[in-house]
Kinemage of the C-alpha trace (Angstrom):
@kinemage 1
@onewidth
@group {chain A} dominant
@subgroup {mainchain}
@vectorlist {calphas} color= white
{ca unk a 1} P 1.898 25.349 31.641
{ca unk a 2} L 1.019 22.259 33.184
{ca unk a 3} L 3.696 20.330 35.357
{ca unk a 4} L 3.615 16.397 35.319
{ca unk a 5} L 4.158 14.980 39.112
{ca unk a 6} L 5.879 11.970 40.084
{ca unk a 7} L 3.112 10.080 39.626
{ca unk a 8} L 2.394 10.982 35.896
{ca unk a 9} L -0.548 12.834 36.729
{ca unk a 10} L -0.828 16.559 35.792
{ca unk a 11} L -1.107 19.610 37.831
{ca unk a 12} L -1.935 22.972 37.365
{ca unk a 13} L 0.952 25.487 37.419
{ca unk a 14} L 0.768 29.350 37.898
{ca unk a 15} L -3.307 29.104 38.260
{ca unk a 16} L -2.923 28.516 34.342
{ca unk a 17} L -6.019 25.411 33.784
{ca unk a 18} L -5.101 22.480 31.817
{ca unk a 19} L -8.267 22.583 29.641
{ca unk a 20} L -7.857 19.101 27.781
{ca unk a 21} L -8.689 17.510 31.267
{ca unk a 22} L -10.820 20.576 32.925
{ca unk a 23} L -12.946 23.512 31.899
{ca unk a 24} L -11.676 26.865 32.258
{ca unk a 25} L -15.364 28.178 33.576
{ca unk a 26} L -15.453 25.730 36.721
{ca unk a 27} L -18.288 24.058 35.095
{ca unk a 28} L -17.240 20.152 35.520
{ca unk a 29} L -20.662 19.025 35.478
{ca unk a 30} L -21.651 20.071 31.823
{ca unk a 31} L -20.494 17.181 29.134
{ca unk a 32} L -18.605 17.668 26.059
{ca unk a 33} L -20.628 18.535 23.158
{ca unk a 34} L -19.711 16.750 19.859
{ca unk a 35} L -21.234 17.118 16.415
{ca unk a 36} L -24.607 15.410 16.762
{ca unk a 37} L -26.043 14.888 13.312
{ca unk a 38} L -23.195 12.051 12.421
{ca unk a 39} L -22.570 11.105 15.800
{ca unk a 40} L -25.928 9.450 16.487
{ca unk a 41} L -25.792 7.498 13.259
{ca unk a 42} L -24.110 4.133 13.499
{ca unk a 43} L -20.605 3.622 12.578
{ca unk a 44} L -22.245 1.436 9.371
{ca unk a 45} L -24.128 4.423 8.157
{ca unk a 46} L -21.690 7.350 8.968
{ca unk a 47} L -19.786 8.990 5.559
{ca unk a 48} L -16.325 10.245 5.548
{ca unk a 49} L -15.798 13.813 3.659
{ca unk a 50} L -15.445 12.745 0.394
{ca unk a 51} L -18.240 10.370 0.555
{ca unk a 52} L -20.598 13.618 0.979
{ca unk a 53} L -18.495 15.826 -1.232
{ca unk a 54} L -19.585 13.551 -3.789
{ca unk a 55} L -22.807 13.151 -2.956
{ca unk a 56} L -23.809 16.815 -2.919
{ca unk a 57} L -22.260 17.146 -6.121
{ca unk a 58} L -24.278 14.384 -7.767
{ca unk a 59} L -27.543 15.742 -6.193
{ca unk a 60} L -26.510 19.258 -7.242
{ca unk a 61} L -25.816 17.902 -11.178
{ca unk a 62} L -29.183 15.965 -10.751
{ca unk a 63} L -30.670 19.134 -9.287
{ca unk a 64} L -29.769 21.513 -12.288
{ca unk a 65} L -30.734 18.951 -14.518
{ca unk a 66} L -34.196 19.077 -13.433
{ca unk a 67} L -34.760 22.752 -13.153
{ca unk a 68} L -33.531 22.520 -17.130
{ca unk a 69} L -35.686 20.216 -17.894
{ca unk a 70} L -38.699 22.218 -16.071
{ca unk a 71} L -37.511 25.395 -17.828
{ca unk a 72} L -38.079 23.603 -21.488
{ca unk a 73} L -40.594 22.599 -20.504
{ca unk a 74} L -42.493 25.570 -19.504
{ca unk a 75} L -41.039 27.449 -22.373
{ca unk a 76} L -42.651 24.823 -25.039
{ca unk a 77} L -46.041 25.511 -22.847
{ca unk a 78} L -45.616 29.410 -23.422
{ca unk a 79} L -45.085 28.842 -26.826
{ca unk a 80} L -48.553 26.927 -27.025
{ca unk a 81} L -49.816 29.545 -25.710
């Protein structure tokens, strides 16, 4: 419940906090937190969803791949054995 003044700007109504522009705790000081593993990166090196979705799924194929291979090749050594 936020009422908008003559002036445009908002106000707080019915001690209800408009928490897009304060924080409910009284805590003005503290800054917003964002997500800081992509935001740090530059805009150049930053991936959207599907860019990682795909990604994971290529490292996950390559992944299984390689624990196959390891497995035949363990297997040949045990039959050497």
């Amino acid at each position: 419940m936020v009422a908008v003044t003559k002036n445009g700007s908002k106000a707080d109504v019915g001690g209800v906090v408009d928490t897009i522009n304060k924080r409910v705790s009284g805590k003005n000081w503290k800054i917003q937190k964002t997500a800081t593993a992509r935001n740090q990166q530059p805009k150049q090196l930053r991936k959207n969803w599907d860019q990682r979705s795909k990604e994971r799924a290529r490292n996950d194929a390559t992944k299984s791949l390689e624990k196959q291979l390891k497995a035949e090749k363990q297997a040949e050594k045990d039959v050497c054995r």
